[in-house]
C-alpha positions as CSV (number, residue, x, y, z in Angstrom):
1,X,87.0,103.6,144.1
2,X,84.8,101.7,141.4
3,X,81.8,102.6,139.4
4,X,79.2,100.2,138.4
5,X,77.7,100.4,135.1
6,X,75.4,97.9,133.0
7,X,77.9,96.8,130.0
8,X,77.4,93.9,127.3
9,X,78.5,90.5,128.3
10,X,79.3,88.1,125.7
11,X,78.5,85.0,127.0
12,X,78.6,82.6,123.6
13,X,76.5,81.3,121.3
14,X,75.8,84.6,119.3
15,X,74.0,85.6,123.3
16,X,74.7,89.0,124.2
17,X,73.1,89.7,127.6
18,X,73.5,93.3,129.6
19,X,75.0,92.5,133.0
20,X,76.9,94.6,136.4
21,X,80.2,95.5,135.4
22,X,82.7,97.7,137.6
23,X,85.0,99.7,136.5
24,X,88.0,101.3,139.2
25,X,89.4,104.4,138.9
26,X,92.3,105.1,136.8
27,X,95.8,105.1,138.2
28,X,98.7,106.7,137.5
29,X,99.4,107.1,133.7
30,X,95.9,105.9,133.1
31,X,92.4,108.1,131.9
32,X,89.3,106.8,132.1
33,X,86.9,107.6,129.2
34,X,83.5,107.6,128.6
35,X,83.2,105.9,125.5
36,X,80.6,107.1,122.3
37,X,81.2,104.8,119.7
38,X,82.9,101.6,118.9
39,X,83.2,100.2,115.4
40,X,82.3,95.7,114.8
41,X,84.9,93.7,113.5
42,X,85.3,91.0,112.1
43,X,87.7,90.0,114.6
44,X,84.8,90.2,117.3
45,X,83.5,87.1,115.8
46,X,85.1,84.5,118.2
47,X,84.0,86.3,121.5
48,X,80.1,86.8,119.7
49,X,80.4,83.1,119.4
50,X,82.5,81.7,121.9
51,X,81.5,83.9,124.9
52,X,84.5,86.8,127.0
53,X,85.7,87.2,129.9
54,X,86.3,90.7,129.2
55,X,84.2,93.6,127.7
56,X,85.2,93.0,123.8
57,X,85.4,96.4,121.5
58,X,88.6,97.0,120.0
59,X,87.7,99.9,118.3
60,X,86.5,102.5,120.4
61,X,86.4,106.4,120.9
62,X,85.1,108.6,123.3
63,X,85.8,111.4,126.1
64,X,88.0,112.0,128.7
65,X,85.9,111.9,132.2
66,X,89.1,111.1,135.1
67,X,92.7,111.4,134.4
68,X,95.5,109.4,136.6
69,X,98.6,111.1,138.7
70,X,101.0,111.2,135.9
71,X,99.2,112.1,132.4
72,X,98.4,115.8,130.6
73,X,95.3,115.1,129.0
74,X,92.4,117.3,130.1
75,X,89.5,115.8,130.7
76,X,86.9,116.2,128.1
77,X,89.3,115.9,125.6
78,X,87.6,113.3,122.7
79,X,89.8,110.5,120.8
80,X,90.3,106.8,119.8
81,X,91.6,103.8,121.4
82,X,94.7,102.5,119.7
83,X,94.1,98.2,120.3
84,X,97.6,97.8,121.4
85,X,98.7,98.8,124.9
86,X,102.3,99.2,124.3
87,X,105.2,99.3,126.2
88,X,106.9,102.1,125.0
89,X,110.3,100.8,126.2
90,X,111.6,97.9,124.3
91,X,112.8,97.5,120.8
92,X,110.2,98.0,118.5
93,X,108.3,100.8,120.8
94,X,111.7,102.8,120.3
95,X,111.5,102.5,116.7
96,X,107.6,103.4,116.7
97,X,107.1,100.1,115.7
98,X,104.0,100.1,117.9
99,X,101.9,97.4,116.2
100,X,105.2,94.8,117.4
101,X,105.4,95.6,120.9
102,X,107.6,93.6,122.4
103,X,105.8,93.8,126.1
104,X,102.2,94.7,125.2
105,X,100.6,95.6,128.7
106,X,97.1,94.3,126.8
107,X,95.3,94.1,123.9
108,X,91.9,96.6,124.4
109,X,88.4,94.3,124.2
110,X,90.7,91.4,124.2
111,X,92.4,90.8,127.2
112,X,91.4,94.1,129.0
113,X,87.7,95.8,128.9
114,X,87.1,97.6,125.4
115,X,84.6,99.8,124.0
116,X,81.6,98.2,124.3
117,X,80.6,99.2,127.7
118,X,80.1,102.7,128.9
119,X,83.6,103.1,130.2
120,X,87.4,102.1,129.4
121,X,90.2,102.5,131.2
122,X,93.2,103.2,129.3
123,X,97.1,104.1,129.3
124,X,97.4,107.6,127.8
125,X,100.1,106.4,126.0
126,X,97.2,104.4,123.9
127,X,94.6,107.3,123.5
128,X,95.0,109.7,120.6
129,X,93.1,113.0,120.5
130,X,91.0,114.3,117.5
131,X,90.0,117.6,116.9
132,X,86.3,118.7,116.8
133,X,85.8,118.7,113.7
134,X,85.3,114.7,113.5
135,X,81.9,113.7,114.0
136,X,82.8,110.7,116.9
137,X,81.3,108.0,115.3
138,X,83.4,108.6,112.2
139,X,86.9,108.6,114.8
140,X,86.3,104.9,115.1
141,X,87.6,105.2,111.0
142,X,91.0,105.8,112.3
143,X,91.7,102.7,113.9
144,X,91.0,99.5,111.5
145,X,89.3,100.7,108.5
146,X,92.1,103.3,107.5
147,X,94.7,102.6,109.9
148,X,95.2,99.3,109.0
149,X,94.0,99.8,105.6
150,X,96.8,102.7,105.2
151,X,99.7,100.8,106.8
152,X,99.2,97.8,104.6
153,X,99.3,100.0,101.7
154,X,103.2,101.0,103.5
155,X,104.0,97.7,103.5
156,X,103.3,97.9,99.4
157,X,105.3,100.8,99.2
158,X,108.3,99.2,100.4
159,X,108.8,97.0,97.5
160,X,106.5,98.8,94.5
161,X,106.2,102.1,93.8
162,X,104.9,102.1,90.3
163,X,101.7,100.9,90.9
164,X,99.0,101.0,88.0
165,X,96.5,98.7,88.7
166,X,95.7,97.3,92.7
167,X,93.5,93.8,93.6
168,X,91.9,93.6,96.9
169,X,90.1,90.0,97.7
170,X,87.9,90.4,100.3
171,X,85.1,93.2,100.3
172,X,84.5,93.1,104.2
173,X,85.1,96.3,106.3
174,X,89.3,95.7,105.8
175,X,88.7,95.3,102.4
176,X,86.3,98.7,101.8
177,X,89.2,100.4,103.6
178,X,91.7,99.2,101.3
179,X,89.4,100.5,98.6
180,X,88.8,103.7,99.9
181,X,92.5,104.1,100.8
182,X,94.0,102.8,97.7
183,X,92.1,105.5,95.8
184,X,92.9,108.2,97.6
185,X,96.8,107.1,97.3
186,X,96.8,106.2,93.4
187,X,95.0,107.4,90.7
188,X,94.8,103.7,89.4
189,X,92.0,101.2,89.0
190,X,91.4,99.3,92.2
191,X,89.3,96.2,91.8
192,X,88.0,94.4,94.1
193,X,86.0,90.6,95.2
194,X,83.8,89.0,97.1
195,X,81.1,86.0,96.6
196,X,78.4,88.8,98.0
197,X,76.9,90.8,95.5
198,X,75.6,93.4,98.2
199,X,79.3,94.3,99.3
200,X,80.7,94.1,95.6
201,X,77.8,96.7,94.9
202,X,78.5,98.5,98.2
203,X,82.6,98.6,97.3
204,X,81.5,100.4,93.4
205,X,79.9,103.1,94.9
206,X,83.3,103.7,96.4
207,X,85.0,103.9,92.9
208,X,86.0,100.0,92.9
209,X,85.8,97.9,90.3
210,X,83.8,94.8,91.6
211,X,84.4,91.4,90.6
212,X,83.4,87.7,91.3
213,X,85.7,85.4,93.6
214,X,85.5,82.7,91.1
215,X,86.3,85.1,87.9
216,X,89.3,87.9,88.5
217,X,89.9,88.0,84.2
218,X,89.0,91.5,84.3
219,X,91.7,92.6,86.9
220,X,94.5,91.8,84.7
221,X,98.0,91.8,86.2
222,X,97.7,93.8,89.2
223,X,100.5,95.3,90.7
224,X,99.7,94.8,94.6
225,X,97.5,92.8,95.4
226,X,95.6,92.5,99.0
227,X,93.7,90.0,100.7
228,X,91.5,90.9,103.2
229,X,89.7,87.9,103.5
230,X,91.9,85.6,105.1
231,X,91.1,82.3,103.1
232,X,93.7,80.3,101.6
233,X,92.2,80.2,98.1
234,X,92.0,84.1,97.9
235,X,95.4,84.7,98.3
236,X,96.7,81.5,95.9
237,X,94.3,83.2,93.5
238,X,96.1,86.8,93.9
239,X,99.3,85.6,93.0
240,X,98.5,83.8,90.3
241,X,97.3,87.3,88.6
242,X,100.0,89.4,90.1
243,X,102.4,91.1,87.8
244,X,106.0,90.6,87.8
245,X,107.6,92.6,90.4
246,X,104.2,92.9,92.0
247,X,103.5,92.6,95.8
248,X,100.7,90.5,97.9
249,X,100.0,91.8,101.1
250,X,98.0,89.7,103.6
251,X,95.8,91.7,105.7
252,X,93.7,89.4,107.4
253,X,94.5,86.6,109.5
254,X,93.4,83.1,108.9
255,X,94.6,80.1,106.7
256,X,97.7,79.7,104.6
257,X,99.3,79.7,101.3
258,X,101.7,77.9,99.5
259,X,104.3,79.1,97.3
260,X,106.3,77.7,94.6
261,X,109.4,79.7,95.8
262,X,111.0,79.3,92.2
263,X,108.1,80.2,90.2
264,X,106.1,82.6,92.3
265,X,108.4,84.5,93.9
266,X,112.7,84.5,92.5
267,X,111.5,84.4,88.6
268,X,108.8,87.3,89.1
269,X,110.6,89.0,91.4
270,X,107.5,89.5,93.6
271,X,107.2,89.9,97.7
272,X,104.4,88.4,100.1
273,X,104.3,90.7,103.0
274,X,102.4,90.5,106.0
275,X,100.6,93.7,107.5
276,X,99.7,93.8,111.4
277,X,97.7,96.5,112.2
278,X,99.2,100.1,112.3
279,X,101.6,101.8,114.1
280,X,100.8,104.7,116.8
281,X,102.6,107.3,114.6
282,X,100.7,106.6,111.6
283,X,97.8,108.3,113.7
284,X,98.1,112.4,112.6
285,X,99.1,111.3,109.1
286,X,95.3,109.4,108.6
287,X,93.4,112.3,111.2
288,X,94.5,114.8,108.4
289,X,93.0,112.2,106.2
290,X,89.7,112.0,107.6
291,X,89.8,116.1,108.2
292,X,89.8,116.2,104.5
293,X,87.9,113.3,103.8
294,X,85.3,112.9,106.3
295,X,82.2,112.7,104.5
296,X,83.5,110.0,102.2
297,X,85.6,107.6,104.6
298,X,82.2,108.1,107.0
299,X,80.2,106.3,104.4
300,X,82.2,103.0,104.7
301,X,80.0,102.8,108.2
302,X,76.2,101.8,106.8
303,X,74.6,100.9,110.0
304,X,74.9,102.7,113.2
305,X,72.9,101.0,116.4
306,X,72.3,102.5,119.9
307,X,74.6,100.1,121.9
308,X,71.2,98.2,123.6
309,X,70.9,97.4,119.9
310,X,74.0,95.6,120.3
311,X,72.6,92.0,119.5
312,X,70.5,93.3,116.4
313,X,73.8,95.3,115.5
314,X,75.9,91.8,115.3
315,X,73.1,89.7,113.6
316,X,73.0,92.1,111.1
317,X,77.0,92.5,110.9
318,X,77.8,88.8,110.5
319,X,74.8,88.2,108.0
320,X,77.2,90.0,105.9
321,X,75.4,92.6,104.0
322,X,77.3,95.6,105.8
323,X,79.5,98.2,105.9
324,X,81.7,99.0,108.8
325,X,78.4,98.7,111.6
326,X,78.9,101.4,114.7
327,X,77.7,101.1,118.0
328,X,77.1,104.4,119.4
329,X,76.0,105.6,122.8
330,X,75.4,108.9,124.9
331,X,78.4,108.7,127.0
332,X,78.3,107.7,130.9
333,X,78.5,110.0,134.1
């Protein structure tokens, strides 16, 4: 059988409109969950502005209301959506290498309904449980602000381990995770930039040293270096102040960068890595985290909207001048 609930449709143009949406059953291996909370993203940008065919929200949590044949979950048990639907079975899946799923089955909010209706229907294999203690607006932190935050910060480890100084470009939600994350891993200055003053002042109250895009003097040579903001000229501009032996690790998506193979990379001895998200695994490591942490990786959200705020909740979110912005509601029945 189906349910019908009113959900946001994103029909383009920056229009968010509430309209019918039905939502089955869930079958075997599947739970249904009423969902609480789901975290903007940058990434939401192109459905805001060029319309979905599906419910967007990647980064959702909630409760368990209907379990398929197949799955142990109880309902009523409360926990996040991990974005990628992964197989479980090929190549990567058997190495955990969740984020590089071979056979992804869907990508939550993307290709399948996400979190920003009342429901969404899930494998359980792409649910993760959190205790009580976390506050469910603040279980949303799991998926992109510290998981993809923390695995970048993997990817670092890989090829630097004496780290002294870290450079983040990019003081958007990805980039206050990295912030946040980077000081709770090193004892180091972390700086950080942006060409908005608001989030450079937002990032310092994090412990980050805030800079200017146009002027990264004060950063010095930087050992690892992140760029969260996807642009071309960010990223150029982190290796030109990277130490020798130093790592840049591109978080977010966008343009490119060129590299003087001889000159950036075999003299210095320094690694560009890419980071995709997180691996399932790497979910109890950051929920021990945020049990620790909670109060201060729950500040990175500034804004949280009832979800028939939705529309206010984006104009606000791509003017800029946020945190991580949570949509929240009272769970459906």
């Amino acid at each position: 059988m189906t349910r019908t609930a009113l959900a946001p449709k994103f029909t383009g143009a920056g229009t968010i409109e509430f309209a019918d949406h039905e939502y089955p059953d869930p079958g075997p291996g599947q739970l249904l969950l009423a969902v609480q909370a789901n975290a903007l993203c940058g990434t939401d940008r192109h459905q805001y502005y060029d319309g979905s065919s599906v419910v967007p929200g990647h980064e959702a949590a909630g409760t368990v209301l209907q379990t398929g044949d197949g799955t142990t979950t109880p309902v009523g048990t409360r926990g996040a959506v991990f974005l990628m639907d992964f197989c479980g079975e090929c190549r990567s899946c058997k190495y955990d290498a969740t984020n590089q799923c071979l056979a992804k089955r869907a990508d939550m909010g993307f290709t399948q309904d996400g979190g920003y209706g009342p429901y969404e229907l899930v494998h359980e294999s792409n649910f993760f449980p959190i205790t009580d203690d976390i506050e469910i607006g603040n279980a949303t932190m799991l998926l992109d602000v510290m998981g993809t935050s923390s695995h970048a910060l993997g990817r670092a480890a890989l090829v630097r381990q004496d780290v002294e100084s870290v450079y983040i470009a990019g003081a958007g939600p990805i980039g206050l995770g990295l912030t946040v994350m980077s000081k709770l891993k090193y004892d180091v200055p972390v700086y950080i930039s942006d060409f908005s003053r608001w989030r450079l002042e937002f990032a310092e109250s994090f412990g980050a040293i805030p800079l200017l895009a146009d002027d990264l003097t004060a950063a010095g040579h930087p050992d690892l270096a992140f760029d969260a903001s996807g642009k071309e000229s960010a990223r150029r501009a982190a290796l030109d102040i990277l130490s020798p032996r130093g790592a840049l690790i591109c978080v977010g998506h966008g343009e490119s960068v060129t590299l003087d193979v001889s000159g950036d990379l075999i003299s210095p001895e320094r690694a560009v890595l890419g980071s995709e998200y997180f691996r399932y695994d790497e979910m109890p490591g950051n929920l021990a985290l945020l049990q620790d942490h909670q109060e201060l990786i729950g500040r990175v959200i500034s804004h949280r909207f009832p979800v028939a705020d939705i529309a206010e909740a984006f104009r606000l979110f791509m003017a800029g001048e946020t945190g991580k912005v949570v949509v929240t509601q009272d769970g459906a029945s």
